[in-house]
C-alpha positions as CSV (number, residue, x, y, z in Angstrom):
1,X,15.4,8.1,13.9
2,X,12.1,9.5,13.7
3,X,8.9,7.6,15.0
4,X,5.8,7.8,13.6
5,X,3.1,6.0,15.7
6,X,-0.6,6.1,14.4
7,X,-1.9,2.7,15.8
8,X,-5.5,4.2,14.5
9,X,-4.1,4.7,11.3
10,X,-2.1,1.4,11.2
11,X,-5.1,-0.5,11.9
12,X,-7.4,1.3,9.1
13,X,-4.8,1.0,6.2
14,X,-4.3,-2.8,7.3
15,X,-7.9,-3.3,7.3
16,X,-8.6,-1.5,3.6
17,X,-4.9,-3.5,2.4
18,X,-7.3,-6.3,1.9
19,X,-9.7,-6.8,-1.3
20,X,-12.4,-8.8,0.6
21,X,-12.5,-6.2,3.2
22,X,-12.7,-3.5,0.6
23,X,-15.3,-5.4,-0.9
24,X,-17.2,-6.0,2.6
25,X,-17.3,-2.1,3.3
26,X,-18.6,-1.7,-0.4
27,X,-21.5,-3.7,0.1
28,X,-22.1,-2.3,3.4
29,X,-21.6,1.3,1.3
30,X,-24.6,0.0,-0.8
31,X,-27.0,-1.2,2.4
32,X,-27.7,0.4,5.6
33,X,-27.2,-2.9,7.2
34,X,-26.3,-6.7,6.8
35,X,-26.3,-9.8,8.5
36,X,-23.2,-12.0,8.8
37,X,-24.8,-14.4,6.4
38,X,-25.9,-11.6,3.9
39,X,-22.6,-10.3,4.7
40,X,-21.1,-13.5,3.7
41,X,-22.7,-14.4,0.8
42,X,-21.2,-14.1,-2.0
43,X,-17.5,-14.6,-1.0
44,X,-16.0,-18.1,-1.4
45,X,-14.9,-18.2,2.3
46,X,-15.8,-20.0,5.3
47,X,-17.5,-18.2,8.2
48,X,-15.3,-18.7,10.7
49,X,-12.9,-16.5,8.1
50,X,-15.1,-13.9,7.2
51,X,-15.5,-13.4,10.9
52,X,-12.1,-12.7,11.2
53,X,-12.2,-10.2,8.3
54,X,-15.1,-8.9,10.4
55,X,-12.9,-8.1,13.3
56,X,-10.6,-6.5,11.5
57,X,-12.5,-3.9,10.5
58,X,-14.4,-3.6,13.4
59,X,-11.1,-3.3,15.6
60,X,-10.0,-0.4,12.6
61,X,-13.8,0.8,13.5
62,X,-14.8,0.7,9.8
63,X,-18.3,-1.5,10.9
64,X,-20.3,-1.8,14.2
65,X,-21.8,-4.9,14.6
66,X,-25.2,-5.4,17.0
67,X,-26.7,-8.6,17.9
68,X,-30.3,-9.1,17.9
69,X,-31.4,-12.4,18.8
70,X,-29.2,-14.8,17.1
71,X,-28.5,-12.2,14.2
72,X,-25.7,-10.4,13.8
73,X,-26.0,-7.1,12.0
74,X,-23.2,-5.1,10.5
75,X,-22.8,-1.6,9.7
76,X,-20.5,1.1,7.6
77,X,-18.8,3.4,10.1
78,X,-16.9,5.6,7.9
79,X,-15.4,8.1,9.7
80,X,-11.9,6.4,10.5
81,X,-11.6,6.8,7.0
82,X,-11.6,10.6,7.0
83,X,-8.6,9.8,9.1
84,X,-6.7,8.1,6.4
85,X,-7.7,10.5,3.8
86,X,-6.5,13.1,5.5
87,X,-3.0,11.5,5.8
88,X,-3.2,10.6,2.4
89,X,-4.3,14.5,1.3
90,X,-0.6,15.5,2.4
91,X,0.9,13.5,0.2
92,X,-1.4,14.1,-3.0
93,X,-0.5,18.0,-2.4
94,X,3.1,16.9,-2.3
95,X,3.2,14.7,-5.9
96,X,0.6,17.3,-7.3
97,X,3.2,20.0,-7.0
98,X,6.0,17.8,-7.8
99,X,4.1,16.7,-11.6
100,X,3.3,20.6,-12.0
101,X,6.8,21.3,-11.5
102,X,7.3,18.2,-13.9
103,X,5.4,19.0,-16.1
104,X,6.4,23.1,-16.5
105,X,9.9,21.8,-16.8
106,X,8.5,19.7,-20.3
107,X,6.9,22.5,-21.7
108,X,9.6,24.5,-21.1
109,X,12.3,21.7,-23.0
């Protein structure tokens, strides 16, 4: 049997599996930086669990985080993602061909 190991790539689609993640990035999309608190804010979670989301994507190496002071300030680090799109791109040129074939075979009935 065949082994594909990609810890990189394990660890990024883990991190985006999960919607407040998804939603963390998104906001981080929309600002150069956040705090933890700002971060935070308008999730119904307790700080202690946001900061585990927060080290999940900063072990995938989706944000940075700097401390300043007693502030914590988070970033969007985006490149892992061209990572995962790139895996993903193989498999969108495989189901592309596979509908157009599909889809000839229709028009064809």
């Amino acid at each position: 049997m065949v082994k594909f190991q990609e810890p990189d790539l394990d660890r990024i689609f883990a991190a985006l599996a999960d919607p407040t993640r998804r939603a963390m990035l998104s906001r981080l999309e929309e600002q150069e930086s956040l705090s933890v608190s700002e971060l935070a804010q308008p999730f119904p979670l307790s700080l202690p669990a946001v900061m585990k989301h927060l080290d999940v994507l900063s072990d995938a190496g989706l944000i940075s985080r700097a401390k300043t002071g007693r502030t914590v300030a988070c970033r969007l680090n985006a490149g892992p993602m061209e990572e995962a799109m790139n895996w993903l791109h193989r498999y969108e040129r495989f189901w592309s061909g596979s509908l157009d074939r599909l889809a000839k075979f229709v028009e064809e009935e």
